[in-house]
N, C-alpha and C positions, 0 to 999 in steps of 0.2 A: 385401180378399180374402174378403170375405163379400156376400151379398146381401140388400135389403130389397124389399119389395114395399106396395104401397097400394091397396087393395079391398073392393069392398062399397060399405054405404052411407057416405058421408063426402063433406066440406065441401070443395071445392079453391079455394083463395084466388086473386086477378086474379094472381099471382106463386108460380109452383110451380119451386124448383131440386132436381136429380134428380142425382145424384153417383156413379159406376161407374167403382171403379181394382180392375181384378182383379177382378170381381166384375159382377154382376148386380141390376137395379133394374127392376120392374113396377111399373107405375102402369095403373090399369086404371078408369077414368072411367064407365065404363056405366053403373054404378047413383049417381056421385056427382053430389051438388048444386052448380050454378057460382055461388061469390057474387059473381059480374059474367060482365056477358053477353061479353067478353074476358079469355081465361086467357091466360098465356105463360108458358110452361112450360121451365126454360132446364134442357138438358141437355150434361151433359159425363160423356165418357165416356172411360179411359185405360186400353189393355187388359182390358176390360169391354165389359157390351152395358145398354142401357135401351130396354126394352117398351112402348110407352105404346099402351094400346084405349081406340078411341074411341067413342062412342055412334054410329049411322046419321043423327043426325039433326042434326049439328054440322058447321061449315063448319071444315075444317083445312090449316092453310098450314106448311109445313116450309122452314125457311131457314138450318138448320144447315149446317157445315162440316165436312170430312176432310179428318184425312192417314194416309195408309195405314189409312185406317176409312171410314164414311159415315155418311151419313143415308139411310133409306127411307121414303117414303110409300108403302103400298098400299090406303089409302083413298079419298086423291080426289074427297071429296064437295061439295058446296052444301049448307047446311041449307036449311031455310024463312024467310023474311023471320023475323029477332026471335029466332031461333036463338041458340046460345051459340058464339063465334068461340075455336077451341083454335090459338093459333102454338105452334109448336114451333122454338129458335133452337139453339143451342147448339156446341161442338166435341168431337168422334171421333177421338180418337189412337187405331190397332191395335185400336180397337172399335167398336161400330154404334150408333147410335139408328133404332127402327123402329118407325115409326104404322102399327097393324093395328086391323083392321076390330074390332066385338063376337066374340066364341066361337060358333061354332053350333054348337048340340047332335048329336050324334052316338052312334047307339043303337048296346047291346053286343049280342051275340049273344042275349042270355037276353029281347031288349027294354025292357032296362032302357036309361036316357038317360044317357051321359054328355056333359059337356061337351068340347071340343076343344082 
């Protein structure tokens, strides 16, 4: 019934579990380093949601399961030959798991940048 999150610079090992009961979980890979060129990132979510952004330039496969929940990919990508390969497997009871693109920055009134 609480939430964690994972961001910045940091390591993600070939095996990353991601856990959302009640609650909420971001993992956010854009600035992290892959210690193999294949992650699997197993997520289970129960009445909760998990975030995961991915870098532009990673090849991402989603083959997780729902019931009354899902999975979403809105990435879609191919990386470049030698790219870093993120699967995403996992099961969504009454919550989501959702692979989103990096943040694009988006300027305030004053032109100052925030992020999105």
């Amino acid at each position: 019934m609480s939430g964690s999150d994972r961001k910045g610079p940091w390591t993600i090992p070939p095996t990353f579990t991601a856990v959302a009961i009640m609650g909420g979980v971001e993992i956010d890979l854009t600035q992290a380093r892959f210690e193999a060129r294949e992650t699997v990132i197993q997520a289970f979510a129960l009445m909760g949601g998990v975030e995961i952004r991915v870098p532009e330039d990673v090849t991402v496969h989603v083959t997780g399961a729902g019931f009354m929940g899902g999975f979403e990919n809105k990435v879609y990508t191919q990386g470049p030959p030698g790219s870093p390969v993120v699967r995403v497997t996992g099961f969504a009871m009454m919550g989501g798991v959702e692979v989103k693109p990096p943040r694009k920055p988006k300027k305030k009134a004053r032109g100052e940048i925030e992020e999105d």
